[in-house]
N, C-alpha and C positions, 0 to 999 in steps of 0.2 A: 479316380476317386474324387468324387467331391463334398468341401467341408462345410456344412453348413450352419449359420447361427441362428438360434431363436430365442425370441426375446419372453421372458415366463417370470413368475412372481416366488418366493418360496417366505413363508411367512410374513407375507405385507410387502416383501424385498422387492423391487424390479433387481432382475438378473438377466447373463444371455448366458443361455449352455450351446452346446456343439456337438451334431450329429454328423455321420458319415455318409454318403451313399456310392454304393461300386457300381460302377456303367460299367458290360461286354456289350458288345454289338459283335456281330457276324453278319457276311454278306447271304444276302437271299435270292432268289430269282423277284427279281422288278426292287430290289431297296436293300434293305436291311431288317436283322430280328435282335435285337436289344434287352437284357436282362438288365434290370434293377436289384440292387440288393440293401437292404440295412437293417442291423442289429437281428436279425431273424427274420424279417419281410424281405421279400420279392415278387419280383411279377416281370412280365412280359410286354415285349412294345412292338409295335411293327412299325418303319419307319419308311414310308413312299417316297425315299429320297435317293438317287443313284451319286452324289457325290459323298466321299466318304466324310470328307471332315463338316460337310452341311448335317449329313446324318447323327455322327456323332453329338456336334453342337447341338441339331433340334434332340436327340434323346436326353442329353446333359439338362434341357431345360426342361422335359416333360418328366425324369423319375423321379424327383421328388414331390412329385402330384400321386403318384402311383405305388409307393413306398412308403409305411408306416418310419418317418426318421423319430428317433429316437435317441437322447446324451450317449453319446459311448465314450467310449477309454479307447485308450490305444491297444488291448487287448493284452497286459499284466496288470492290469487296476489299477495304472496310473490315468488319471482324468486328461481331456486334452483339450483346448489347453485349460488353464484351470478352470475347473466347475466347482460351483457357477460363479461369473464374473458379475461381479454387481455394477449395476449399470447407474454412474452420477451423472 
């Protein structure tokens, strides 16, 4: 899982909110096959890499190119951490 910040405005505000995203990989014949997930998007990655922690680290850095992120909660509608943080 990784957390991620972006920095956005909400009435004139700079603020940072915090989105999620879920990396699986599983191995494939010649690499790896990689799912992205967040808030309701996913998608798929194929990863040309036979070392697993190379694979993992290159997909960690490509799903959030590939996946709509989005603020979420921690999934009881408490914000995480708090949204949004105003940025001084």
């Amino acid at each position: 899982s990784l957390e991620c910040a972006m920095d956005a405005t909400v009435g004139g505000d700079p603020v940072r909110v915090f989105g999620s995203v879920e990396v699986y990989c599983m191995p494939v014949e010649g690499g790896w096959s990689c799912t992205c997930s967040s808030s309701g998007s996913s998608s798929s990655l194929a990863i040309d890499i036979s070392d697993p922690w190379d694979a993992c680290s290159e997909a960690t850095r490509r799903c959030p190119e590939v996946v709509d992120v989005q603020p979420s909660s921690d999934g009881a509608g408490t914000p995480l951490p708090p949204f949004p943080v105003p940025i001084f």
